[in-house]
N, C-alpha and C positions, 0 to 999 in steps of 0.2 A: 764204627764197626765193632761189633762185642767180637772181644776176646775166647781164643779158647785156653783151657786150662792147660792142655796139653802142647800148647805152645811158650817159645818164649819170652814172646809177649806178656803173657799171662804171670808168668815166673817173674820179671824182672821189676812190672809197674813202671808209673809215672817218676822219671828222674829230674831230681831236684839239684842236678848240679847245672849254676850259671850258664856254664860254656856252650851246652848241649843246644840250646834254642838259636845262637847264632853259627854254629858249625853244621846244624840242621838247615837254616836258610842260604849259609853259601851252596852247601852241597846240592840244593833243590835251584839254585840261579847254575848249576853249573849244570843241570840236568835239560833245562832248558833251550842250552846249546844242541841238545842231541838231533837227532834225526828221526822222525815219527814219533811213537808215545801212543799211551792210550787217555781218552777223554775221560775224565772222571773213573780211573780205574777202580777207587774202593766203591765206585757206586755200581761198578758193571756186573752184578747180582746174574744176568744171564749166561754168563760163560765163566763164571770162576766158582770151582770149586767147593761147596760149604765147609765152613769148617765142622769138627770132630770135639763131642765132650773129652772131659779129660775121663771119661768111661773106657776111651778107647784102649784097646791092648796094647803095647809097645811089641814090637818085630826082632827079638832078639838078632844078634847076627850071633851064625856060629864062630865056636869056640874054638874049632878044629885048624879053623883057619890059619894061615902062616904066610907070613912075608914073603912075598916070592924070591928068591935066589937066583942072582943073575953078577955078572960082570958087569960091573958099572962104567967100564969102559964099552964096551957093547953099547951097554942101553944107553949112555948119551950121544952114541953115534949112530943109534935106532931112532933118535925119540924125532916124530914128526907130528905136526897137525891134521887130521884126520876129520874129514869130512863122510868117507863111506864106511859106513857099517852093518852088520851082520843082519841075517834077516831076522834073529831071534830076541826075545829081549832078555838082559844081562842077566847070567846066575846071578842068584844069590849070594853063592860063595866067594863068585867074583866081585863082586860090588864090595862086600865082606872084606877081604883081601886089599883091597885098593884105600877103602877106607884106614883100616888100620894102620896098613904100612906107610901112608901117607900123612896122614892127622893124629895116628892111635899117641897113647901115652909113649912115653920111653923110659920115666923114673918116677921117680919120687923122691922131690928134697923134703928136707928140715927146715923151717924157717927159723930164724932169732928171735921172735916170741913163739914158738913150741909149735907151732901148726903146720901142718904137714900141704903139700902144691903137686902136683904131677904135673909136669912138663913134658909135653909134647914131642914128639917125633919132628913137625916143624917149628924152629922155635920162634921166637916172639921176645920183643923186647921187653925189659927186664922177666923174660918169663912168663908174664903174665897170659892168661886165658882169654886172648883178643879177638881171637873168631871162633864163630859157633858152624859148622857148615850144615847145611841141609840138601834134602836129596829131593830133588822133584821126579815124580816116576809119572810115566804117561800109560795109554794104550791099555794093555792087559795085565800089566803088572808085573814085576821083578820075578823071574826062576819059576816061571813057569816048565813042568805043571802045577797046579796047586797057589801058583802065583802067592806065596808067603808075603808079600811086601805088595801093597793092594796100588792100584792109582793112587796120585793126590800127591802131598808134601807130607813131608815125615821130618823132623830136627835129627841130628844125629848127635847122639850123645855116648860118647866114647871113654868119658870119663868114669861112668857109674860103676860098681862092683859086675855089674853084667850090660856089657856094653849091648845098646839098641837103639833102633829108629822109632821116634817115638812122634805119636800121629796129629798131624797140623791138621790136613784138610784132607777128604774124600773123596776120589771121582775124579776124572781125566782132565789132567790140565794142559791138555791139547791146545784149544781154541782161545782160553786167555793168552798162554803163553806165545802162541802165534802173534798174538794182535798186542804182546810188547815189547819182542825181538825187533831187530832192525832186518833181518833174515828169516821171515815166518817159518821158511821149510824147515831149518831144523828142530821146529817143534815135530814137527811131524818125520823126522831123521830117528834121533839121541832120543835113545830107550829110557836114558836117565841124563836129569842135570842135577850136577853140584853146584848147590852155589856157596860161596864165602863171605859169611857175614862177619863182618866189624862191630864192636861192642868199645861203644864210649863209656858204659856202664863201668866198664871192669876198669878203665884205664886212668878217664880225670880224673881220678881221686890220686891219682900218682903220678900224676905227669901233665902238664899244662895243655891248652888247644892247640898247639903245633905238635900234638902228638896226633892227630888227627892224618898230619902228612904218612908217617910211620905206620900206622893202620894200615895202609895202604902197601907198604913195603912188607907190613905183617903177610900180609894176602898173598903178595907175591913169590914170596918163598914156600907157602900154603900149594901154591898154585904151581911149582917146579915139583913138588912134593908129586901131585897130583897124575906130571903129565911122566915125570918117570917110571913108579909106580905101575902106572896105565901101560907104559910100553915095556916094562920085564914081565907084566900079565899079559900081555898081546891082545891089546883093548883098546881101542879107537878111541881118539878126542880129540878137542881142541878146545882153546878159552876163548871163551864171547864175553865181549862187553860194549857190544853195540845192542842196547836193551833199555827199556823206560824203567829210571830207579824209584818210580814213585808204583810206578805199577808191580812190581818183582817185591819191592816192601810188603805189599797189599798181600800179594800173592802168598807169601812167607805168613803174613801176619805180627808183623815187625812194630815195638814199640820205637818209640821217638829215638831214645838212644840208642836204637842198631841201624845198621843197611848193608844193602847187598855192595858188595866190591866187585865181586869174577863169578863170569858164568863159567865151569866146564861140562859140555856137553861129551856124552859117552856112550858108545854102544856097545853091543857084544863082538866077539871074534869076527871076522869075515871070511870066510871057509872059500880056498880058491877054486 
């Protein structure tokens, strides 16, 4: 599959570290176990998406945005898994909002050789920049009207001097996404999924293949991030990972050295 430039993929290339080829085949024997799957999903050209040059524009998110303010006692005694939501699909603001206060930076250290890190809101062992999350958006597109944030897959990059969703693939990823859930409907539910990708890229160089485990628990804290967040916004979710990993790769446009960890599926408010 050609790469696009405006993906990860594209950014990271072929990794040359040892570990990566045999941490790649456990996790593909562990995929196996699942339930359902899609046949040949990088070949299934009819329902996935094309990808997007790197011509494409990135989707700023606003600026104005701000973490929501809530009682953290409240919201953990709010926070549920949510299967119904809104008829509308998610601001932009709000999508904005969730991202940030969830994933966004929190600092910036110094390092001991002079170069500077921003750390995360959720954190990550030694620090490091372990998952990339990306948003898959279906149907008509995020904040409508005007739909600023089109179908397709977007990366979200939170890091940059003006943080935005910057564009993987074009066009409704309704019918792939059904056909690699274990749960087709909620493609056609969740206005938007996050998903949290793992990056072995960033990490073996610092830490051996049993950090591979830790990725995982990176995700997880990524993923409490997510669902609090979601419920001091009053935003419907819940995490899936009942999903084919080799098809949600495809889908992402994921090189060798990442994969998807957690789905969170999200809609907008539900107006009683």
């Amino acid at each position: 599959m050609a790469s696009s430039g405006a993906s990860a993929g594209a950014s990271s290339g072929a990794s040359a570290h040892p570990d990566v080829p045999r941490l790649r085949e456990l996790h593909r024997e562990l995929n196996r176990t699942a339930t359902g799957g899609v046949d040949d999903p990088r070949g299934a050209r009819d329902v996935m998406p094309p990808l997007v040059g790197s011509a494409a524009s990135p989707v700023p998110l606003p600026e104005e945005v701000l973490p929501p303010a809530a009682d953290l006692g409240e919201v953990l005694a709010a926070r549920r898994s949510s299967y119904r939501y809104g008829a509308v699909p998610v601001p932009l603001p709000d999508l904005a909002a969730l991202l940030r206060a969830a994933l966004g930076v929190q600092r910036t250290v110094r390092l001991p050789d002079g170069r500077s890190r921003a750390l995360s809101v959720a954190p990550s062992a030694g620090g490091l920049p372990s998952l990339t999350a990306y948003v898959v958006v279906r149907g008509p597109g995020v904040g409508l009207p005007g739909a600023p944030v089109p179908a397709g897959v977007h990366r979200v990059d939170l890091r940059a001097d003006e943080p935005a969703l910057v564009p993987v693939r074009g066009g409704d990823p309704t019918p792939f996404l059904a056909r690699a859930l274990d749960q087709p409907e909620l493609a056609d539910r969740a206005g938007v999924v996050v998903a949290l990708v793992a990056r072995l890229d960033t990490t073996l160089d610092r830490y051996p293949a049993r950090h591979y485990r830790t990725l995982h628990v990176d995700a997880g804290v990524a993923l409490g991030h997510l669902y609090l967040a979601a419920t001091a916004l009053g935003l419907p979710g819940v995490a899936v990972m009942g999903y084919d990993d080799t098809a949600l790769d495809a889908l992402l446009d994921l090189p060798e050295d990442q994969f998807t960890t957690v789905l969170f599926a999200l809609g907008s408010r539900v107006e009683d």
